[in-house]
DRENRO-999301 format. One line per field, with one value per atom (N, C-alpha, C, O): atom name; residue in three letters; x, y, z. Coordinates in steps of 0.05 Angstrom, whole numbers. Example, Ala and Ser with C-alpha at 12.3 -4.5 7.8 and 13.67 -1.06 7.14 Angstrom:
REM DRENRO-999301
atome	N:CA:C:O:N:CA:C:O
residu	Ala:Ala:Ala:Ala:Ser:Ser:Ser:Ser
px	264:246:264:285:257:273:258:268
py	-114:-90:-66:-66:-45:-21:1:23
pz	156:156:156:169:142:143:157:161
This chain:
REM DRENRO-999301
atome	N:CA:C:O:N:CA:C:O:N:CA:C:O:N:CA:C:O:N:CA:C:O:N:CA:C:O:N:CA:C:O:N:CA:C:O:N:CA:C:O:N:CA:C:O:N:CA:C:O:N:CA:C:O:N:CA:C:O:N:CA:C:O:N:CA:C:O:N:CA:C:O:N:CA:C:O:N:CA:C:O:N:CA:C:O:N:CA:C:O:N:CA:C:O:N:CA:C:O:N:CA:C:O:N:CA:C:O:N:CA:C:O:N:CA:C:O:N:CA:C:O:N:CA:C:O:N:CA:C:O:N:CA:C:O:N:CA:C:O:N:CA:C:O:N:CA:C:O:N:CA:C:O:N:CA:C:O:N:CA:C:O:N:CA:C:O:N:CA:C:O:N:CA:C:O:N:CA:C:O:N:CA:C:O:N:CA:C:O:N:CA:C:O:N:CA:C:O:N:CA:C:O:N:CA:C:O:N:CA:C:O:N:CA:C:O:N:CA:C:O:N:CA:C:O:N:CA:C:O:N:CA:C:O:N:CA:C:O:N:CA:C:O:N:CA:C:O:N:CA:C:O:N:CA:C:O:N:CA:C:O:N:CA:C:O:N:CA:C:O:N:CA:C:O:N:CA:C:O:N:CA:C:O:N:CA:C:O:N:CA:C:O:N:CA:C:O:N:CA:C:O:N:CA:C:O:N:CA:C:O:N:CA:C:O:N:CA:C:O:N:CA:C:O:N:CA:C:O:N:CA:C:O:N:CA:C:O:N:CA:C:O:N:CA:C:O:N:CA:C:O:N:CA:C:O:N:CA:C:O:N:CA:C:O:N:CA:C:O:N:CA:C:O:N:CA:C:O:N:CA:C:O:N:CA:C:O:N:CA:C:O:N:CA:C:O:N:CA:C:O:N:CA:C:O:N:CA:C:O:N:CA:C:O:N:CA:C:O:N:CA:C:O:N:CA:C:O:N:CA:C:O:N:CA:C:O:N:CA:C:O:N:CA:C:O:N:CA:C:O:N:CA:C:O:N:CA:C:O:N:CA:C:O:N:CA:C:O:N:CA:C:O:N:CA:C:O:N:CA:C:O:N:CA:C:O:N:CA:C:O:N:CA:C:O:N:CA:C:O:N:CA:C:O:N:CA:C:O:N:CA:C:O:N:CA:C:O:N:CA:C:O:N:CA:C:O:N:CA:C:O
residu	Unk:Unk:Unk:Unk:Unk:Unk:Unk:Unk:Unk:Unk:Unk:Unk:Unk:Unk:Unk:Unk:Unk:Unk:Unk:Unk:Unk:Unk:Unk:Unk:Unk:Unk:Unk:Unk:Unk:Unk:Unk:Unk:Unk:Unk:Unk:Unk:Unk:Unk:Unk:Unk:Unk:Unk:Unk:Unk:Unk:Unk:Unk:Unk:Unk:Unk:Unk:Unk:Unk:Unk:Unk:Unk:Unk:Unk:Unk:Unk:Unk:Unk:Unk:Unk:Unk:Unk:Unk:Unk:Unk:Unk:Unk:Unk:Unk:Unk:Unk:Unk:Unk:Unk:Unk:Unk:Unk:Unk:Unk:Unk:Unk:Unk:Unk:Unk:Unk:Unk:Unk:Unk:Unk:Unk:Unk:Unk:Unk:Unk:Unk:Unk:Unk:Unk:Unk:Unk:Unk:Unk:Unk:Unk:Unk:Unk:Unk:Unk:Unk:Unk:Unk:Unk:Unk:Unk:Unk:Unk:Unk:Unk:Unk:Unk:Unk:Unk:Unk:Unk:Unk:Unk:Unk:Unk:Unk:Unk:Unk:Unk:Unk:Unk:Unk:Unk:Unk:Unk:Unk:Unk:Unk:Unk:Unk:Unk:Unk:Unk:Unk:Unk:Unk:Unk:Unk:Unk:Unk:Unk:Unk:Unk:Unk:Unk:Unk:Unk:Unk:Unk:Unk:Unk:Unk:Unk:Unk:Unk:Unk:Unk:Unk:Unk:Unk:Unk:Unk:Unk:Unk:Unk:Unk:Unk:Unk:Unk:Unk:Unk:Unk:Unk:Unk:Unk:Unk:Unk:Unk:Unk:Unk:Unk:Unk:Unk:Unk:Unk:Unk:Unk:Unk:Unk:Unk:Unk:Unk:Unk:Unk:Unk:Unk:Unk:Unk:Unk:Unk:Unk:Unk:Unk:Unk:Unk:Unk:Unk:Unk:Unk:Unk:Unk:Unk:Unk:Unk:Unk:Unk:Unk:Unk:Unk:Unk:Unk:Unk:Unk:Unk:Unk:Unk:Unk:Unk:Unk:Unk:Unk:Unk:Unk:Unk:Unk:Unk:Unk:Unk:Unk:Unk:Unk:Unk:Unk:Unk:Unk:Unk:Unk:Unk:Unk:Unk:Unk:Unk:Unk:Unk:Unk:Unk:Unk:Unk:Unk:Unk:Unk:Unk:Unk:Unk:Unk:Unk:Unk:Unk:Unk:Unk:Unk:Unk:Unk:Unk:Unk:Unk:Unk:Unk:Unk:Unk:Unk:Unk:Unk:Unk:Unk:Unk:Unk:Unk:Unk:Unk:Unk:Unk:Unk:Unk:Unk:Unk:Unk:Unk:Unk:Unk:Unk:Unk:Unk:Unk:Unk:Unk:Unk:Unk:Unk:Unk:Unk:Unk:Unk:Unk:Unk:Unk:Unk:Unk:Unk:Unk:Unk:Unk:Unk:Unk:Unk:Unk:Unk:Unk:Unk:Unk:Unk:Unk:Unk:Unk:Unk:Unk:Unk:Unk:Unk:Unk:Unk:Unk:Unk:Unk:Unk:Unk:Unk:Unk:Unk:Unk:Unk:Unk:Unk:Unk:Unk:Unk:Unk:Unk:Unk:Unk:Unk:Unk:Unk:Unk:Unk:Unk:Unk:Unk:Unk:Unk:Unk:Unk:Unk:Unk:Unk:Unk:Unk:Unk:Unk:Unk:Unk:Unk:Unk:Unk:Unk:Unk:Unk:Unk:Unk:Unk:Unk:Unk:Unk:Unk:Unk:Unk:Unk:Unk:Unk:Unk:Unk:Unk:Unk:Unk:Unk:Unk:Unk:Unk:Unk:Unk:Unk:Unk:Unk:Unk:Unk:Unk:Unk:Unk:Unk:Unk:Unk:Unk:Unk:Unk:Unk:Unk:Unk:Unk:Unk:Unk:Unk:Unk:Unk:Unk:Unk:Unk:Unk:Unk:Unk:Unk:Unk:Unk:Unk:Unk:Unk:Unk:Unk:Unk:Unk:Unk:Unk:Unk:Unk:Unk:Unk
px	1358:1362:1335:1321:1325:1305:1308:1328:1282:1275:1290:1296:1292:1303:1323:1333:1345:1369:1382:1403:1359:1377:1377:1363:1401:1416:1394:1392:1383:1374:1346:1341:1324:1291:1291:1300:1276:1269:1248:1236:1250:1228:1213:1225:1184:1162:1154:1138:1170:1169:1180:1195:1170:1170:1188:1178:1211:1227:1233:1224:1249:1256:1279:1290:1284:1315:1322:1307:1347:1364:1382:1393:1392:1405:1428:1419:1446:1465:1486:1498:1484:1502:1509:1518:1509:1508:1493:1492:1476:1450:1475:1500:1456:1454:1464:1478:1452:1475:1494:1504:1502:1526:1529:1549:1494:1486:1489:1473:1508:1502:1475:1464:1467:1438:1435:1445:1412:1411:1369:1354:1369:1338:1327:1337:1303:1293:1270:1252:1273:1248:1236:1240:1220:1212:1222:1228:1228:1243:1212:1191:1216:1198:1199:1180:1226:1236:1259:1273:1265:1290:1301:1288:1329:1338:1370:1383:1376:1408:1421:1429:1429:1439:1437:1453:1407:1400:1368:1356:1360:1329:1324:1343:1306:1283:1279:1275:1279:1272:1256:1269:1237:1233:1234:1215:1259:1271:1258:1246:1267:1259:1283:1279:1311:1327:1332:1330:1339:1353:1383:1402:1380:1416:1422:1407:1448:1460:1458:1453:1465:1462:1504:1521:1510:1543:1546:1568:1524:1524:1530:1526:1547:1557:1534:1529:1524:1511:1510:1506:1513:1517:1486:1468:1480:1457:1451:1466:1424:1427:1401:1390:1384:1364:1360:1377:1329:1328:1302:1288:1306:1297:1292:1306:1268:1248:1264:1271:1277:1285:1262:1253:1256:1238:1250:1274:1235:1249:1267:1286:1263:1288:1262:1247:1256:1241:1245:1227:1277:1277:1288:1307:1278:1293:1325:1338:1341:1364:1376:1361:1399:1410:1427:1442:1422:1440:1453:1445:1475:1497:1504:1507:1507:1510:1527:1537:1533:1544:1531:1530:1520:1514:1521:1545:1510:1519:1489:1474:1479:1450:1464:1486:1437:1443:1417:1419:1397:1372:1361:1363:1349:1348:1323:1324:1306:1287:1260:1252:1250:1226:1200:1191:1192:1171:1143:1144:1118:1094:1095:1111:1076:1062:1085:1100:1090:1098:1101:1082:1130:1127:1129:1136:1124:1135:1160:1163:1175:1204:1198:1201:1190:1208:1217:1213:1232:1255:1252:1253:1250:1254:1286:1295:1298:1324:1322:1307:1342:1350:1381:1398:1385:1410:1419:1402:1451:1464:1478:1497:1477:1499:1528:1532:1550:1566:1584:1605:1565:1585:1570:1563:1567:1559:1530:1521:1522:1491:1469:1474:1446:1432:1418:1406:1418:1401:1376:1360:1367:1339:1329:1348:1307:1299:1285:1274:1288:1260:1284:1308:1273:1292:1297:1283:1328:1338:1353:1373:1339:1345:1327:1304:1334:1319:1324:1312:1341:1351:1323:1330:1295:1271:1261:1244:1269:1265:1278:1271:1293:1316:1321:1306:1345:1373:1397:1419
py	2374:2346:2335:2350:2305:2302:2281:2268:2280:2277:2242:2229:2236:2205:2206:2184:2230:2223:2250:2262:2253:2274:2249:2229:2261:2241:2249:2231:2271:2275:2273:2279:2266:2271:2300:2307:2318:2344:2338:2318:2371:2368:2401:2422:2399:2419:2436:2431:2461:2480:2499:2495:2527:2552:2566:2582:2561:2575:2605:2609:2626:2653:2638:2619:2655:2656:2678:2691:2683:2708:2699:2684:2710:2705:2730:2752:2726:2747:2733:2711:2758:2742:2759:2780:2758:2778:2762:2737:2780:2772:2768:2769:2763:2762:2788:2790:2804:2833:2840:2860:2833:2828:2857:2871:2861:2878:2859:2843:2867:2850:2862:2884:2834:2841:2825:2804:2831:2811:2817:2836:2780:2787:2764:2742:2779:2761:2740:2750:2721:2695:2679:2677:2661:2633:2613:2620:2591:2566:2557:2563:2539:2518:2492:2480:2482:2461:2455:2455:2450:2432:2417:2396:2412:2381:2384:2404:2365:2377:2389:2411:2378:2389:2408:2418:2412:2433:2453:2451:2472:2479:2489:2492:2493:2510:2535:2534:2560:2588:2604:2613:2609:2631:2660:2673:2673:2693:2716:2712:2736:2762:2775:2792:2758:2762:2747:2725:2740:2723:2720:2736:2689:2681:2660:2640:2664:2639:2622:2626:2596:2568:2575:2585:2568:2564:2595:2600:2611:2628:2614:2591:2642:2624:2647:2668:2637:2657:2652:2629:2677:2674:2669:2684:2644:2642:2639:2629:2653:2647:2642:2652:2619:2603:2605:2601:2612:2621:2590:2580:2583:2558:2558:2566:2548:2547:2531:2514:2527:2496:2497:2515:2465:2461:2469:2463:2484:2496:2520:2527:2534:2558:2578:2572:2602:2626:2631:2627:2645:2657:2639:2624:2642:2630:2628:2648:2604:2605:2608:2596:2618:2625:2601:2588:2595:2568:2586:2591:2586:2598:2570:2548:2580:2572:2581:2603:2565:2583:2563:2540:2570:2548:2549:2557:2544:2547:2548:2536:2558:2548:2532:2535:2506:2493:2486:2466:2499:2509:2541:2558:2538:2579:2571:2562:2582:2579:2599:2597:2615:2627:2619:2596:2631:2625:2648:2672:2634:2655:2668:2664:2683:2690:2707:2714:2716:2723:2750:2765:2760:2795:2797:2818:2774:2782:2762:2738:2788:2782:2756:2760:2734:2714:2690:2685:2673:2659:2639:2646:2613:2586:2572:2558:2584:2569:2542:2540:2520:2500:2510:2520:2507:2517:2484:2467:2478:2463:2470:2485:2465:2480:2466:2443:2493:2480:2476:2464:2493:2493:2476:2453:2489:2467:2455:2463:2436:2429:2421:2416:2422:2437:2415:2398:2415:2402:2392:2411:2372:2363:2342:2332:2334:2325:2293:2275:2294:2279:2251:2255:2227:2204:2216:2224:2213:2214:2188:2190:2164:2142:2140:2132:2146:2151:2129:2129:2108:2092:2075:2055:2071:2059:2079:2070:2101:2121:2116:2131:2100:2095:2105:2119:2123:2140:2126:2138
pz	-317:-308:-300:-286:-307:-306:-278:-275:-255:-236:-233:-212:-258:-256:-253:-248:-254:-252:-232:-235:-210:-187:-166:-162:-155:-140:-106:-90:-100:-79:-83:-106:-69:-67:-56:-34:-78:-77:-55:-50:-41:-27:-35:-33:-43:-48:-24:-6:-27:7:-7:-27:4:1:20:36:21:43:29:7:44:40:31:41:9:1:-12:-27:-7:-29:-32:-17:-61:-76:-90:-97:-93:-97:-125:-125:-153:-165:-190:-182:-213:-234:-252:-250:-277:-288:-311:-308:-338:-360:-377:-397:-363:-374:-361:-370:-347:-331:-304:-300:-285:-281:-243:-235:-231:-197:-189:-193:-173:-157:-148:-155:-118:-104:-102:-102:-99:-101:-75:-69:-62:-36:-56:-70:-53:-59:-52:-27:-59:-41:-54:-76:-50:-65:-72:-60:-97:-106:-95:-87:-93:-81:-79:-99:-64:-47:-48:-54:-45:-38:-22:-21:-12:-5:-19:-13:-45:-68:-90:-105:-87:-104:-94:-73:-118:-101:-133:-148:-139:-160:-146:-122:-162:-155:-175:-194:-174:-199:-196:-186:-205:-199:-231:-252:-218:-237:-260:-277:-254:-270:-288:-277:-316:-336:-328:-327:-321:-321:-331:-333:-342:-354:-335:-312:-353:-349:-337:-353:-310:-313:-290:-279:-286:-265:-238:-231:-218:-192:-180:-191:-158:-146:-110:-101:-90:-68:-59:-67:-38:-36:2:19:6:41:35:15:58:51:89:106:93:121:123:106:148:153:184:202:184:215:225:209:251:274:293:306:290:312:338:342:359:389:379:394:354:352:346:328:361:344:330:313:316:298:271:273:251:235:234:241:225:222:199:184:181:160:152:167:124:121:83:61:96:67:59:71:27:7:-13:-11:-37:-62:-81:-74:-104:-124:-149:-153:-165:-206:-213:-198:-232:-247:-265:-276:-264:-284:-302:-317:-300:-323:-317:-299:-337:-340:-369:-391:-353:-373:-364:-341:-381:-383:-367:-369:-357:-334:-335:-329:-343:-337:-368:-387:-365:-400:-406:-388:-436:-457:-451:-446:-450:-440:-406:-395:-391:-358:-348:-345:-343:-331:-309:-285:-320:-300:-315:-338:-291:-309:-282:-258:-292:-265:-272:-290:-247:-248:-231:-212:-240:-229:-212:-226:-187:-174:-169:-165:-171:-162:-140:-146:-117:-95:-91:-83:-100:-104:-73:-69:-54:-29:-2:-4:19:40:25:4:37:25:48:71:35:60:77:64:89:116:107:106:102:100:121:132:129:149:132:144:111:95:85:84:79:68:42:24:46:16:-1:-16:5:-11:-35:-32:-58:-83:-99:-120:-96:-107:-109:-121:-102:-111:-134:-149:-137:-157:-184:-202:-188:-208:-207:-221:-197:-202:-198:-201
């Protein structure tokens, strides 16, 4: 989906995330990452597994609060909805687009995109 037509303004931040789900060989795993970016509705990941496009995957996304030490855990469930090859020819990675299909996440940043055309 191209940037003209997401309903949320992504935001570019490296949070921890894991992810829990079944790959492409139909093999469960769960893998720790950083997000590419963000938005309520969705995030970019470049993960080490191949998954379909239509995958559900369990997701927890750990996030600083201003006045909190420890990070806080914000669950999720999502779908991929791009799956595409990532980095040279021969190394296992793959940049997914996630849609989250369950709570959605907390952003702090304006999400009126409608000067964006969407």
């Amino acid at each position: 989906m191209g940037a003209q037509h997401r309903r949320q303004h992504r935001i570019a931040v490296a949070l921890e995330v894991w992810i829990r789900g079944v790959d492409r060989a139909g093999i469960s795993f769960e893998e720790a990452i950083h997000s590419d970016n963000i938005s309520r509705g969705g995030c970019s990941l470049d993960v080490s597994r191949e998954l379909d496009v239509g995958a559900e995957l369990d997701i927890e996304i750990l996030r600083r609060v201003p006045g909190r030490g420890d990070p806080v855990s914000f669950l999720t469930r999502g779908v991929v909805v791009r799956s595409a090859p990532a980095g040279p020819a021969g190394e296992d990675r793959y940049l997914i687009g996630i849609q989250f299909t369950g709570p959605h996440f907390p952003t702090y940043a304006s999400e009126d995109t409608a000067s964006e055309g969407s």
